[in-house]
C-alpha positions as CSV (number, residue, x, y, z in Angstrom):
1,X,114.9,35.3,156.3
2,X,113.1,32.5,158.1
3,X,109.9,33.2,160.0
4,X,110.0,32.7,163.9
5,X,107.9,29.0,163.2
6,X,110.9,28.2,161.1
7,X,114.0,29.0,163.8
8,X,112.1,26.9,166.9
9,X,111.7,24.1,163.9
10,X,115.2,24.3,163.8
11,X,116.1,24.7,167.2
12,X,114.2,22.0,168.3
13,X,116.0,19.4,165.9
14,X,119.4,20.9,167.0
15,X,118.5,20.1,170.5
16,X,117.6,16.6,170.0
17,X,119.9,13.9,171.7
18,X,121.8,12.0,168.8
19,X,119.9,9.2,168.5
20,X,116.7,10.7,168.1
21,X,118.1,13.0,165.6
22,X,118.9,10.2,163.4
23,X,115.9,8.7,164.0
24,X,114.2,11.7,162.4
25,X,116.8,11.6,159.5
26,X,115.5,8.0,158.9
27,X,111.9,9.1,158.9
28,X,112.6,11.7,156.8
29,X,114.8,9.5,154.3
30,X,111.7,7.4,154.0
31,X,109.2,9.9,153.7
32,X,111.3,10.8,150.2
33,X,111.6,7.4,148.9
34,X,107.6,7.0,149.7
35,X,106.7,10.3,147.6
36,X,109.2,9.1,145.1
37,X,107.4,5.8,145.5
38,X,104.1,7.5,144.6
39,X,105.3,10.6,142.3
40,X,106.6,6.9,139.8
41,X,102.7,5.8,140.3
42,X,101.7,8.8,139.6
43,X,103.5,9.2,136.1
44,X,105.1,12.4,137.6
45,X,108.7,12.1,136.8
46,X,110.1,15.3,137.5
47,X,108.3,15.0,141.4
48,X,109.9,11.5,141.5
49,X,113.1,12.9,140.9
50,X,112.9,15.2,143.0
51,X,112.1,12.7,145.8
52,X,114.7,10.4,144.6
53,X,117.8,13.4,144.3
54,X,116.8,14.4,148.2
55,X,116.5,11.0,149.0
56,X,120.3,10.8,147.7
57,X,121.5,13.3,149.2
58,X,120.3,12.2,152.6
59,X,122.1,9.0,152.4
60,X,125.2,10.7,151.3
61,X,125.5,12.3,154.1
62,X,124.7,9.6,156.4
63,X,127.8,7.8,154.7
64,X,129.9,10.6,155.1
65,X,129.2,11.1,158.6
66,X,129.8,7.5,159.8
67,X,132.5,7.9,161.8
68,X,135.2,5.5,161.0
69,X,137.5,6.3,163.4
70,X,135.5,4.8,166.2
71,X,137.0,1.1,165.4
72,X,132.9,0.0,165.4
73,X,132.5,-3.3,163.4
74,X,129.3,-2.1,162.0
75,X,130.6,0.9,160.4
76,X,132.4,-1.2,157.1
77,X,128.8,-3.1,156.7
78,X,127.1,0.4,157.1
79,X,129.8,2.6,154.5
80,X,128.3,-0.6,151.7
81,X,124.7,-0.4,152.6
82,X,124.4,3.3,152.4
83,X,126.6,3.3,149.2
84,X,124.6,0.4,147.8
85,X,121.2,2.2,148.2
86,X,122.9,5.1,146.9
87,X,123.6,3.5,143.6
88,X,120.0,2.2,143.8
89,X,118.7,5.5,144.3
90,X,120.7,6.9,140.9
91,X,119.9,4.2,139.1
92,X,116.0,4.0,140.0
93,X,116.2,8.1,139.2
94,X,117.6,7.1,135.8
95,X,115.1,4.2,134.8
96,X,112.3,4.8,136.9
97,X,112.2,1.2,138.7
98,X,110.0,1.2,141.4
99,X,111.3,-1.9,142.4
100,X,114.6,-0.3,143.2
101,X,113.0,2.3,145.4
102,X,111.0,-0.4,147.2
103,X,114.6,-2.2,147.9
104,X,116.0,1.0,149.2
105,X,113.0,1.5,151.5
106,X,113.1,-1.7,153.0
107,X,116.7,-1.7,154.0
108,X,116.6,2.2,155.5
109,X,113.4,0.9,157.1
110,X,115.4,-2.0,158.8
111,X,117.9,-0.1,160.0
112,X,115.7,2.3,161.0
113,X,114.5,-0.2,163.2
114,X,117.5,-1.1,164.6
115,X,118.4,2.3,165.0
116,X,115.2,2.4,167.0
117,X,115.9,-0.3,169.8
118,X,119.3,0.9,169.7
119,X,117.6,4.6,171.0
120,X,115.2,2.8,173.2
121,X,117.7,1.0,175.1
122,X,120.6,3.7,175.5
123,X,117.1,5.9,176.7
């Protein structure tokens, strides 16, 4: 059972407009790729994997929630990004490549920054 901290956490993300929800899902996202990032530095394998697996499962679900229904023209180029920083993310899991984590960051963190104007001008 949660404590009371924990269900106005949770609350307050439920309550958040769209936009900024996925805005926090970004930071987030790159938050885990950072201490993944850091946890390879580190030597720590099992904390990078850990990172890397949330990481993973983050964008999966951001692929799976695209909504492809809606006839946007950006949701084809989206379905490919997400999937090709999910097979990143395995593969960096598998050999360790930091270099592969640092790809995946900097395209969630340009999108994220589209995401961002996007938020700021629907606002």
């Amino acid at each position: 059972m949660g404590s009371a901290l924990d269900s106005y956490a949770s609350d307050t993300v439920h309550s958040l407009p769209r936009g900024q929800l996925l805005l926090r899902i970004y930071d987030t996202l790159l938050v885990r790729i950072q201490d993944a990032e850091a946890a390879l530095r580190e030597g720590n394998r099992a904390r990078s994997g850990l990172a890397i697996s949330r990481a993973f499962d983050i964008v999966s679900a951001l692929r799976e929630a695209l909504d492809r229904d809606a006839g946007a023209a950006c949701v084809p180029r989206l379905d490919q990004l997400y999937r090709t920083v999910g097979t990143w993310l395995l593969e960096a899991n598998v050999t360790q490549s930091p270099d592969l984590l640092r790809s995946s960051r900097r395209i969630l963190a340009t999108l994220k920054e589209g995401w961002d104007g996007a938020v700021r001008a629907n606002s």
